[in-house]
C-alpha positions in Angstrom: 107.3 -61.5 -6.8 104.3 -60.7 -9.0 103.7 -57.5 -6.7 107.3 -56.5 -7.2 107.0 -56.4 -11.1 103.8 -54.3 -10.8 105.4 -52.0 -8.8 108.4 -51.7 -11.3 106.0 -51.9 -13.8 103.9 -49.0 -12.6 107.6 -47.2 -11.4 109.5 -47.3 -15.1 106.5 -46.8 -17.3 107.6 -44.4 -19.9 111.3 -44.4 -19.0 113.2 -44.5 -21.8 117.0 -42.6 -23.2 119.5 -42.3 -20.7 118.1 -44.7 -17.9 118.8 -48.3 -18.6 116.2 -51.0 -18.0 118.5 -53.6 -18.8 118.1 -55.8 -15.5 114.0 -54.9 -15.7 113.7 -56.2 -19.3 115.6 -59.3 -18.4 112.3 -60.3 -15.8 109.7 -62.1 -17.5 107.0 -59.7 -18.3 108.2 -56.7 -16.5 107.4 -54.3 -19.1 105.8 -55.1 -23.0 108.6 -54.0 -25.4 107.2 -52.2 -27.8 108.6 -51.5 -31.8 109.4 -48.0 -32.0 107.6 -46.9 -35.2 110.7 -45.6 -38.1 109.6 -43.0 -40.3 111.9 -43.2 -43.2 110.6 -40.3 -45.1 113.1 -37.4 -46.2 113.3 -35.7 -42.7 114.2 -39.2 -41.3 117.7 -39.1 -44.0 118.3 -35.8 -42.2 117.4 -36.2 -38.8 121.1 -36.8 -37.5 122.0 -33.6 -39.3 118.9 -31.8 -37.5 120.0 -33.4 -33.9 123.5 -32.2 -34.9 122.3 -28.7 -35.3 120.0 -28.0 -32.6 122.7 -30.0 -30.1 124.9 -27.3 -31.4 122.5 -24.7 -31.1 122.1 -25.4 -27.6 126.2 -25.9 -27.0 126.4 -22.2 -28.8 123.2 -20.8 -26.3 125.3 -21.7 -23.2 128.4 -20.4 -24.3 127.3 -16.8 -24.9 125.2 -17.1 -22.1 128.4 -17.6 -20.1 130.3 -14.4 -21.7 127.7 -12.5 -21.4 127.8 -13.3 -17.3 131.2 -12.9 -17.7 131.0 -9.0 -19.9 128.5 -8.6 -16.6 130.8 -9.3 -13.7 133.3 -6.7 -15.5 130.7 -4.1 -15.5 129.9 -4.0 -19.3 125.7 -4.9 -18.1 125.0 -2.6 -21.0 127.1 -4.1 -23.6 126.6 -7.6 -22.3 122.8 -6.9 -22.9 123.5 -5.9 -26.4 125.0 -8.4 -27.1 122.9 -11.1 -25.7 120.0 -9.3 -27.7 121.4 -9.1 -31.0 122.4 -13.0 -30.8 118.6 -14.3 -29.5 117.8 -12.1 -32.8 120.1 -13.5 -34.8 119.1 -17.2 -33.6 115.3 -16.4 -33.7 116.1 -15.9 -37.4 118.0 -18.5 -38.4 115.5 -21.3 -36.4 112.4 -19.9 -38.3 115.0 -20.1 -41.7 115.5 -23.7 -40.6 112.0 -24.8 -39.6 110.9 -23.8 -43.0 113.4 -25.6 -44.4 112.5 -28.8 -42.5 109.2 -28.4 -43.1 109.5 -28.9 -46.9 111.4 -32.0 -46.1 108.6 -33.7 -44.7 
């Protein structure tokens, strides 16, 4: 038994978000739970606003990417690449705009 929880141990270490250790926590010391540390500085007020935005970012990213696959398949490869460059311009700006922006609330 002692074996098994090294193994699990050694296996999980790390593991953390969408993989639930429920059933490993519940063993006797499988793995040392440890305090995750809360900053509650300014950027910690926004940081669901932040998540929010870059989750969207990343919901946006894939949707253009999918027009512009779909511009492609109708034979607008020029067009399609215009458009995909002016929008990765558009986003470059905007993430530098919003870095800064986060920056100043730390």
């Amino acid at each position: 038994m002692k074996k098994l929880k090294e193994i699990l141990e050694e296996a999980f270490e790390g593991v953390g978000g969408i993989v639930t250790l429920k059933p490993i926590h519940s063993m006797k010391g499988a793995i040392s739970k440890s305090t995750p540390v809360v900053n509650e500085g300014p950027s910690y007020e926004y940081s669901k606003f932040i998540q929010s935005i870059e989750k969207a970012e990343n919901n946006q990213a894939k949707a253009v990417n999918n027009f512009v696959k779909a511009l492609e398949k109708k034979g607008l490869k020029k067009e399609a690449r215009e458009l995909a460059y002016e929008y990765m311009d558009n986003m470059r700006r905007f993430d530098r705009e919003f870095k800064k922006i986060v920056n100043k609330l730390q």
